[in-house]
N, C-alpha and C positions, 0 to 999 in steps of 0.2 A: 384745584388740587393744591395741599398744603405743600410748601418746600421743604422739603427734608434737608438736612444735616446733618455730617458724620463725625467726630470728632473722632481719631484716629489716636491710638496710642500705641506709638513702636520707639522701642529704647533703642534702635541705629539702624539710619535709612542711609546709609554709605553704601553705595551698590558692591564694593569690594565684603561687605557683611553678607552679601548673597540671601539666599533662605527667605523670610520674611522680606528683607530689603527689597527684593524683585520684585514681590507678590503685591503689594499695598499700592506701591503707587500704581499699577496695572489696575488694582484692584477701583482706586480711584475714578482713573478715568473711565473705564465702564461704568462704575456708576454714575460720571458727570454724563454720558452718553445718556442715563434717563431720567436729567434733572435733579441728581442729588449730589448735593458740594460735598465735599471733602474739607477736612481741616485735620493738621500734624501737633501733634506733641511728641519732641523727641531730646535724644542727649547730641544724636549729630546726625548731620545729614553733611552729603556731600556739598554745600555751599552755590547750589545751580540758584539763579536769581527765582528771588520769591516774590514777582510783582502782586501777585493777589494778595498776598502778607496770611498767605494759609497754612505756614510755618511757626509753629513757637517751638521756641530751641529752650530747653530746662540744661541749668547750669549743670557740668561734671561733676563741681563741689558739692554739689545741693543730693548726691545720687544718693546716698547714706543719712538724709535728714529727711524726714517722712515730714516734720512740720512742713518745712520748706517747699517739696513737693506736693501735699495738699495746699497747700495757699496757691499754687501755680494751676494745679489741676481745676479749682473751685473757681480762680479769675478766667480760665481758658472757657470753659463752661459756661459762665457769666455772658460773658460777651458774645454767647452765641442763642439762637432761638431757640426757646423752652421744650420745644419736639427735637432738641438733637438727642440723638442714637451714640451713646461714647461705644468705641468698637477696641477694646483690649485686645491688642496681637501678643499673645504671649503670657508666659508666667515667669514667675520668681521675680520679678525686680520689683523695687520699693515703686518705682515711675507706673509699672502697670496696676499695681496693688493702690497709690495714690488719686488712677483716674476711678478705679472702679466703685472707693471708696467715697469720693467726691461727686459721682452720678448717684450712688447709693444717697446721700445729703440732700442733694439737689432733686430726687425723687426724678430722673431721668432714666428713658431705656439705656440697657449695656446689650453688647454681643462681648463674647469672649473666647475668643479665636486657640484653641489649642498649640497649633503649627506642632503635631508632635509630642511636645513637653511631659505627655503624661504617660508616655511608652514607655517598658522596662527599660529598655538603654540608655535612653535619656535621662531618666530618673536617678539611673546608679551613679552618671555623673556629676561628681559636688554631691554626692547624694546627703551627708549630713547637713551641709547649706540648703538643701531645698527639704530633707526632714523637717528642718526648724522654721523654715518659713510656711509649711503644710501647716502645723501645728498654730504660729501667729494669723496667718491672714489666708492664705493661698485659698484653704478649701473654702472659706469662707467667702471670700471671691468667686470661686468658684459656684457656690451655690447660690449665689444671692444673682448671678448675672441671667439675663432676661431667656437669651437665648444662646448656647456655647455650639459652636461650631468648630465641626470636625470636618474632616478629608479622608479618611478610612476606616474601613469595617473596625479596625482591632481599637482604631481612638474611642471608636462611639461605642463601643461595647467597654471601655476602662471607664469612659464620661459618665455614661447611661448609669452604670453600678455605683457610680455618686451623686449626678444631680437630678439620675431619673430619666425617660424614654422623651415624657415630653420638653424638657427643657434644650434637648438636642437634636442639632441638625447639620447630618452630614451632606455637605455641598462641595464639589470640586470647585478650584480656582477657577478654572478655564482660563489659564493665562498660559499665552503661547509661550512657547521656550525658544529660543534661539537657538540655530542650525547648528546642530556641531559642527569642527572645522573638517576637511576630509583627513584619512588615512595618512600620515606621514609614509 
């Protein structure tokens, strides 16, 4: 069996970011449970020791330079086997918009992870900032990526009426949550 490889792209894995931040790295280690590595591209991560060196941290400055982040996204790639899987968590930012563009070059699969983002509520906020980035890149990403994964009926029915039945697949996380605290 070939080793698979996931190249992970989440713009903040500070567990204080919650939401995604929980999910991926959980998400990880289930998959390292059936032999497939994981590797990070992020703007910050909470600073926990990265022996495996399966962290690359993209500069704050660089967030708003799309060159800059493809050249990051294109070396991150590089140095990893030709069957990696880049896994976009999210939309709108130049960082996920640079991996997907960069797997796009490099003729490599994408997953591209909703979390949400394309719900009416979500949508309306910043909603001119993500109007205009619909219009540059987003949908574009959107459609180009292998397979887009959702979490709810209502995502996969907004996903499905843009990039189609079969490019979608709705999968729960199944990552446990932590007990709430009791009743004060």
């Amino acid at each position: 069996m070939a080793e698979i490889t996931v190249l992970h792209v989440v713009p903040d894995l500070r567990r204080k970011a919650g939401g995604i931040a929980a999910t991926v790295p959980a998400l990880a280690e289930a998959l390292r449970a059936l032999g497939v590595e994981s590797r990070f591209v992020t703007f910050a991560h909470d600073g926990d020791p990265d022996p495996a060196g399966r962290m690359t941290l993209a500069a704050a400055r660089d967030a708003r330079r799309p060159d800059r982040l493809g050249r990051l996204m294109g070396a991150a790639l590089s140095d990893l086997p030709p069957d990696t899987v880049l896994h976009s968590h999210g939309l709108w930012t130049l960082l996920n918009h640079a991996g997907m563009a960069a797997a796009a070059r490099m003729g490599r699969p994408t997953v591209l992870s909703l979390h949400g983002m394309l719900l009416p509520w979500a949508r309306r906020h910043r909603k001119l900032r993500k109007d205009l980035a619909w219009l540059l890149y987003q949908r574009r990403d959107l459609l180009r990526a292998d397979r887009v994964h959702v979490t709810s009926a209502e995502e996969a029915r907004i996903a499905t009426a843009i990039a189609g039945e079969a490019a979608v697949a709705r999968i729960s996380f199944g990552v446990a949550l932590p007990e709430a605290p009791p009743p004060a």
